[in-house]
Structure formats: C-alpha cells, structure tokens
C-alpha positions as CSV (number, residue, x, y, z in Angstrom):
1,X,68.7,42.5,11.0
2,X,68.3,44.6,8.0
3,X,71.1,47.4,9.5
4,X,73.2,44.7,10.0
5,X,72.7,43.7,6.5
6,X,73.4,47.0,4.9
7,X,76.8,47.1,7.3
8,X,77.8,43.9,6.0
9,X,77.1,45.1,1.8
10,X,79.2,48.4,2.9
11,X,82.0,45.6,3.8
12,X,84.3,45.0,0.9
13,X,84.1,41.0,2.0
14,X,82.3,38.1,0.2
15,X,78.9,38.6,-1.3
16,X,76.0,37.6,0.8
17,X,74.1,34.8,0.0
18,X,71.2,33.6,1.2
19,X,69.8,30.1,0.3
20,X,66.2,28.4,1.2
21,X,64.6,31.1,3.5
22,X,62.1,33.0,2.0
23,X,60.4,34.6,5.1
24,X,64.0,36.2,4.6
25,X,64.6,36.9,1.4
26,X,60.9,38.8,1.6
27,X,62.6,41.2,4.3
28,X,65.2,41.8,2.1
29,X,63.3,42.0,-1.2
30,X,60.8,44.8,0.7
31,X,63.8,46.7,2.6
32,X,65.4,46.7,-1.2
33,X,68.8,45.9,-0.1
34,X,68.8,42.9,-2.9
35,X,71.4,43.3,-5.2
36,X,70.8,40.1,-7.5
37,X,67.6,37.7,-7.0
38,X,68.5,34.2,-8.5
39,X,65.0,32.2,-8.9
40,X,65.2,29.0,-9.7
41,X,62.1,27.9,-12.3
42,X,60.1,25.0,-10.6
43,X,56.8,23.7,-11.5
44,X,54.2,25.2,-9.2
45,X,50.2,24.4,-8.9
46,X,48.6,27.8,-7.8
47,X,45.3,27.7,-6.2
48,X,41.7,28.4,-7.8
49,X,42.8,32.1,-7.3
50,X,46.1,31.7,-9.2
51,X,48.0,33.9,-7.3
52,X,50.9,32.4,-4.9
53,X,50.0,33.7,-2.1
54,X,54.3,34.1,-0.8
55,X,54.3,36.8,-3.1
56,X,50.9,37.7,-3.4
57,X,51.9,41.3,-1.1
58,X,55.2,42.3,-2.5
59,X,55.3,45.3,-3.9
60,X,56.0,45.6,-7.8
61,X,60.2,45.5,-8.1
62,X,62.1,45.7,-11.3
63,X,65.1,43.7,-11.5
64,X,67.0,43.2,-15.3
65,X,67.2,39.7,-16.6
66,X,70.6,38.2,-16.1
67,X,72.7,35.4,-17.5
68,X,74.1,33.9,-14.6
C-alpha cells in the first residue's frame, strides 16, 4: 500500500485524503509520507495512565501549526 501511496503523491492529480481510518493514517504517519495532518479537537477521557494508547507508540513527528 505505502508504494502505491508514494506513486499516487508523485501524480500531479487531486490530493489524497483520507477520512475516519486511523489504523491508516498510523501507516502513513510512521512511513512519513503525510503531507498535512488535520486533527479535529474532541473531548477525550484517557485512562488512569493518561496516555491514549492509539498514539501511545508513534514516534515523536514535527508537523507546523496551520490555519486551515
């Protein structure tokens, strides 16, 4: 999958999107072929721990803060 995704961002067609799937969007955030990562803010009880554990094994990623 992720070859097929850097084939289609070599592509001068639409941007990719990629909406509700975050087993996918983890691929894609850990093969850093992201471009833009638009979170949506939700409220979110964490467990005794306080770490979500989704994200808990990402890596550290720096992404700049946009307006869109």
């Amino acid at each position: 999958m992720l070859e097929f995704v850097r084939h289609l961002k070599r592509d001068e067609g639409p941007k990719l999107r990629i909406v509700g799937s975050p087993s996918i969007m983890r691929q894609l955030l850990e093969a850093r072929v992201l471009d833009v990562l638009r979170v949506m803010v939700c409220p979110l009880v964490l467990p005794k721990t306080g770490v979500e554990r989704f994200f808990g094994e990402l890596q550290d990623a720096a992404f700049a803060l946009s307006s869109q």
